[in-house]
C-alpha positions in Angstrom: 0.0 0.0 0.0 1.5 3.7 -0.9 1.9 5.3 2.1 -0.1 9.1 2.1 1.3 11.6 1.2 3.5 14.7 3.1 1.5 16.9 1.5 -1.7 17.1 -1.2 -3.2 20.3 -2.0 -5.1 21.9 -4.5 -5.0 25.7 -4.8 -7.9 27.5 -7.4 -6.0 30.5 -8.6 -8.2 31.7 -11.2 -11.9 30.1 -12.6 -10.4 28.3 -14.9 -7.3 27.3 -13.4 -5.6 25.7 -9.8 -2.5 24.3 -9.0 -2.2 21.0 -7.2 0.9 19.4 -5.3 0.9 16.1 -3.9 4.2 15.2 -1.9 5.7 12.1 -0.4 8.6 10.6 1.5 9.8 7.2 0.0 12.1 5.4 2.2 14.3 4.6 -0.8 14.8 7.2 -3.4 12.6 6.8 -6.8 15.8 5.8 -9.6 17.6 8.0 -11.0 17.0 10.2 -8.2 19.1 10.5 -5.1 16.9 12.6 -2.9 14.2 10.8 -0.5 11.0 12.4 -2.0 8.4 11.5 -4.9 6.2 14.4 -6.0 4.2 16.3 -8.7 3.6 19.6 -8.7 1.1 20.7 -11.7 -0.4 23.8 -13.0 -3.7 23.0 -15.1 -5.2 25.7 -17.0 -8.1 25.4 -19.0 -8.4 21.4 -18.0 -5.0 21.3 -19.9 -1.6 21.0 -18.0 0.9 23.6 -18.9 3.7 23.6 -16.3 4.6 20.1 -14.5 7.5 19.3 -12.1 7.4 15.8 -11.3 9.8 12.6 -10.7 9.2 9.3 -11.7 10.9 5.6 -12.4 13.5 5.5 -14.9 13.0 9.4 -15.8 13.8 10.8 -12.6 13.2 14.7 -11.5 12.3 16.7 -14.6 9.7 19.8 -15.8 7.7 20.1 -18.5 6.9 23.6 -19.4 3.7 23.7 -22.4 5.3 21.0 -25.0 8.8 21.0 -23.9 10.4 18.4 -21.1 13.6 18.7 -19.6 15.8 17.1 -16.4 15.6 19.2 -13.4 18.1 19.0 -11.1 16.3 18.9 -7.5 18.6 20.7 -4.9 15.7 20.9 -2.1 12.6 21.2 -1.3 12.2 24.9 -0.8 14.0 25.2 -4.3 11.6 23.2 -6.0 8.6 24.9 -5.1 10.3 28.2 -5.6 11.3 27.0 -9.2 7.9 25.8 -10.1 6.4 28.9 -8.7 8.7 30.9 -10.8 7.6 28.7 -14.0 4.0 29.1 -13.2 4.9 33.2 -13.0 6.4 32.9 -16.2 3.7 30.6 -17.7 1.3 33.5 -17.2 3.1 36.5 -17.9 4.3 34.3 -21.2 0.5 34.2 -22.3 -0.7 37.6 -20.9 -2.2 35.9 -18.0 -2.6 38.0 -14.5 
C-alpha cells in the first residue's frame, strides 16, 4: 500500500485554473534520483496542464513547461517549489495571463 502523502493540496487561482501538489517521503529514493521524496507539482489551465514538475521511475526529477520536457536537477525542497512557482509566474506572464 502507498503510504499518504507529506503533502496534497489543491489551490484554485483563477476560474479556470488551480494548482495542485501532492508530496511524499519514499524510504528509498525513486531511480535516477538520489533525494528521499516523490512528488508532482502541476499547474492545469483550462483542464489542460501547462507547467509540471514531477519525478518518476527511470526518468527521474524533470519539468515540462507547455510541450517542452527537460531534467531538473532537484537541490531541495524549498528550491523546487520556488522553481515551479517561478515557471507558473512565467507561464502566465508568457500568455498575458494575470
Amino acid at each position: 500500500m502507498k503510504p499518504p502523502p507529506l503533502l496534497d493540496r489543491r489551490v484554485v487561482v483563477a476560474e479556470d485554473a488551480f494548482v495542485k501538489i501532492v508530496v511524499w517521503r519514499v524510504p528509498e529514493p525513486v531511480p535516477p534520483s538520489t533525494h528521499g521524496f516523490k512528488y508532482r507539482l502541476a499547474y492545469i489551465v483550462a483542464g489542460e496542464c501547462v507547467v509540471r514538475y514531477d519525478n518518476e521511475r527511470g526518468k527521474g526529477d524533470h519539468r515540462h513547461f507547455d510541450d517542452v520536457e527537460e531534467p531538473y536537477r532537484f537541490i531541495t525542497s524549498d528550491k523546487l517549489m520556488a522553481d515551479f512557482e517561478s515557471d507558473v509566474a512565467r507561464w502566465n506572464h508568457e500568455h498575458n495571463r494575470t
